[in-house]
C-alpha beads as a LAMMPS data file, in Angstrom:
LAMMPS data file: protein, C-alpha beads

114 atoms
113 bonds

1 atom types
1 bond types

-500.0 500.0 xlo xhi
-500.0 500.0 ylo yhi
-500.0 500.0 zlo zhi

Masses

1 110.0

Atoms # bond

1 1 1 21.859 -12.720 -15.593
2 1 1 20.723 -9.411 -13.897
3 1 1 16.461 -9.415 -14.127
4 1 1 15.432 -5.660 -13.832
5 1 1 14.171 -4.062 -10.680
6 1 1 10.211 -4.372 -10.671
7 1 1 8.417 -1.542 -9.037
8 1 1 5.613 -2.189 -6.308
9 1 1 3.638 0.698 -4.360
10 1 1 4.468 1.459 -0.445
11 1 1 1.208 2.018 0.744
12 1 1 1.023 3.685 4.654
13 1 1 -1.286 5.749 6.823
14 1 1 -0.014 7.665 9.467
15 1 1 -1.997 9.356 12.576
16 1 1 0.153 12.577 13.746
17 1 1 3.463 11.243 11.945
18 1 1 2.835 7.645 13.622
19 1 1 2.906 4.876 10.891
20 1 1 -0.515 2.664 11.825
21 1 1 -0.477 0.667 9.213
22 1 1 1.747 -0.414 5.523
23 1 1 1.261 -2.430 2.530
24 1 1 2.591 -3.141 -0.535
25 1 1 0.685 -3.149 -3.374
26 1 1 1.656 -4.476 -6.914
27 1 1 0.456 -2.127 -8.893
28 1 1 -0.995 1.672 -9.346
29 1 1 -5.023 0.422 -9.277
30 1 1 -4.555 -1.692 -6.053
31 1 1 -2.577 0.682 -4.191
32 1 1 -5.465 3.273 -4.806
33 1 1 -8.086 0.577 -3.846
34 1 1 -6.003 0.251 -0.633
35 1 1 -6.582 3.627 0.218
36 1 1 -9.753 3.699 -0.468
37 1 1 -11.015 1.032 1.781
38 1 1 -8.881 2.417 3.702
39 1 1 -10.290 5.780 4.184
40 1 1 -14.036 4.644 3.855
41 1 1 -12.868 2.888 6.968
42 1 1 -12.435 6.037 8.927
43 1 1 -14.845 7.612 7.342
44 1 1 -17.269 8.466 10.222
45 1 1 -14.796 9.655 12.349
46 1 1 -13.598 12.839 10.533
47 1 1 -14.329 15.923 11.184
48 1 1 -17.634 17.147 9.259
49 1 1 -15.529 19.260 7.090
50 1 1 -13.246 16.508 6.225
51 1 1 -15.967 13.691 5.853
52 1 1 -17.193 16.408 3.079
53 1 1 -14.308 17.065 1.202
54 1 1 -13.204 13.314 1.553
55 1 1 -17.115 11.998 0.165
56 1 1 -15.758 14.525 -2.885
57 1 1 -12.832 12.824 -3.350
58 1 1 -14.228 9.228 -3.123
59 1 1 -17.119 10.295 -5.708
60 1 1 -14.742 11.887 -8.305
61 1 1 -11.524 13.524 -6.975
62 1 1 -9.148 10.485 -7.235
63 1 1 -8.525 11.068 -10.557
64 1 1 -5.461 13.061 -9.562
65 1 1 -4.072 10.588 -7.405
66 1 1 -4.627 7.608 -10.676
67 1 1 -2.724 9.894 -12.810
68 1 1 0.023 10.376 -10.110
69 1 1 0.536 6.765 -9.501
70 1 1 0.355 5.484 -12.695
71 1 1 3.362 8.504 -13.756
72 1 1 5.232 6.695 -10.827
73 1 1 4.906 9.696 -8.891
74 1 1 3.844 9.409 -5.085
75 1 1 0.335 10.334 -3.622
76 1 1 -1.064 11.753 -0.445
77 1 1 -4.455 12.201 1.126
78 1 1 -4.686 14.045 4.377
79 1 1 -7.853 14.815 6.533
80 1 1 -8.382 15.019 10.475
81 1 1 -10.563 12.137 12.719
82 1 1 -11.184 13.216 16.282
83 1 1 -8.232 16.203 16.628
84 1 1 -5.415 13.555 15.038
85 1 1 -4.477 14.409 11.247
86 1 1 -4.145 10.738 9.491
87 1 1 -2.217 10.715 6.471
88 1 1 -2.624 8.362 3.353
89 1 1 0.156 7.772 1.221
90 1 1 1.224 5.512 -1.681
91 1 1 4.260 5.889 -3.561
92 1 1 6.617 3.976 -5.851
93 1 1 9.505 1.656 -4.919
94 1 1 12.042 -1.055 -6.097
95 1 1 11.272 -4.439 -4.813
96 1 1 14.581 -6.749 -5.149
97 1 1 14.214 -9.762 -6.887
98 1 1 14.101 -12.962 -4.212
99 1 1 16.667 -15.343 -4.955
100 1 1 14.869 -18.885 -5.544
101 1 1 15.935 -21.616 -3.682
102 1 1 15.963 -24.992 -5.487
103 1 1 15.865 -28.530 -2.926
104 1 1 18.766 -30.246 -3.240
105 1 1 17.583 -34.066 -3.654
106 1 1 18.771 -35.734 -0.752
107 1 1 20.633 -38.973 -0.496
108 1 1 18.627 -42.019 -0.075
109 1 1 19.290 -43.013 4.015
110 1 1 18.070 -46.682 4.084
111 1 1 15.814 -47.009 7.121
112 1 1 16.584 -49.131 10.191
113 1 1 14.539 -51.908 11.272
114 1 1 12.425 -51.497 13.893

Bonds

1 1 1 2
2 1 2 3
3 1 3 4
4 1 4 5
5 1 5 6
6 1 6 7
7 1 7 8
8 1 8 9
9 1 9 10
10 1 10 11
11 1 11 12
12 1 12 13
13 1 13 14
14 1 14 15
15 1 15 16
16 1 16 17
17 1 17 18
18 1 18 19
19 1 19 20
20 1 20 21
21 1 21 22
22 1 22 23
23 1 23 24
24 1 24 25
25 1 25 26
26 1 26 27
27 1 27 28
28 1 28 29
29 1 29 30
30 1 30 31
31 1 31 32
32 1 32 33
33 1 33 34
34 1 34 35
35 1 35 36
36 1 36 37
37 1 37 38
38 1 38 39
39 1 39 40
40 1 40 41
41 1 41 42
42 1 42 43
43 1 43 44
44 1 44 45
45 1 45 46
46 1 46 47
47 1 47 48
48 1 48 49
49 1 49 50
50 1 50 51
51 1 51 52
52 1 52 53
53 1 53 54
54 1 54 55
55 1 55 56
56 1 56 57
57 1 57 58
58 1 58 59
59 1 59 60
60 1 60 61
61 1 61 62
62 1 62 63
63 1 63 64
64 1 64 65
65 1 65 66
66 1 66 67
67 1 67 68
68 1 68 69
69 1 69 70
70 1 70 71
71 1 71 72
72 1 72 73
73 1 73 74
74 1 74 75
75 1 75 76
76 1 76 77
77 1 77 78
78 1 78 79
79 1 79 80
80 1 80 81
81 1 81 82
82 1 82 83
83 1 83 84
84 1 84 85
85 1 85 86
86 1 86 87
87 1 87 88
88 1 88 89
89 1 89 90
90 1 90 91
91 1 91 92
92 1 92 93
93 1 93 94
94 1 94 95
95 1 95 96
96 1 96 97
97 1 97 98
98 1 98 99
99 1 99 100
100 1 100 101
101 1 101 102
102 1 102 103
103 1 103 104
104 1 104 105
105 1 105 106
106 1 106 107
107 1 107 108
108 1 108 109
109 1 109 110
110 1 110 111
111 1 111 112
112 1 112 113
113 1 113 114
């Protein structure tokens, strides 16, 4: 029996095209949350134009990126902290089912005296 292929959300920030950090999130509303806290974390380090146009997007510009990951269609967020551009990403991808693995009852051993 062939279960269908569930999709989860690859969540990643990158600093200059290095990957810092990846999750996985299960679905759409966590793998915003993710990079939410997320960018909140880096927050004060932006650059003052990005810290503005990133408090715009945490007070009501996200809506895009709900929409976009609840289509199944992949989102970005970009803004600069001290001279490095950091990138925010989630996007959609098959997670293969995990075979289960079922203990096989073992023989009784009789213990030795001791």
């Amino acid at each position: 029996m062939r279960r269908p292929l569930r999709t989860a959300w690859r969540c990643e920030v990158t600093a200059d095209g290095l990957l810092v950090r990846a999750e996985h999130a299960a679905t759409p509303t966590q793998a915003l949350i993710w990079m939410r806290v997320s960018v909140r974390t880096l927050l004060s380090g932006f650059d003052a134009e990005h810290r503005d146009r990133t408090f715009r997007w945490l007070d009501h510009g996200q809506w895009e990126a709900v929409i976009r990951l609840r289509a199944g269609e992949p989102y970005a967020y970009t803004a600069r902290a001290g001279g490095r551009v950091v990138d925010w990403s989630a996007r959609p991808v098959r997670v293969l089912p995990v075979a289960t693995v079922t203990a096989v009852p073992r023989r009784w051993i009789p213990r030795c005296g001791t």
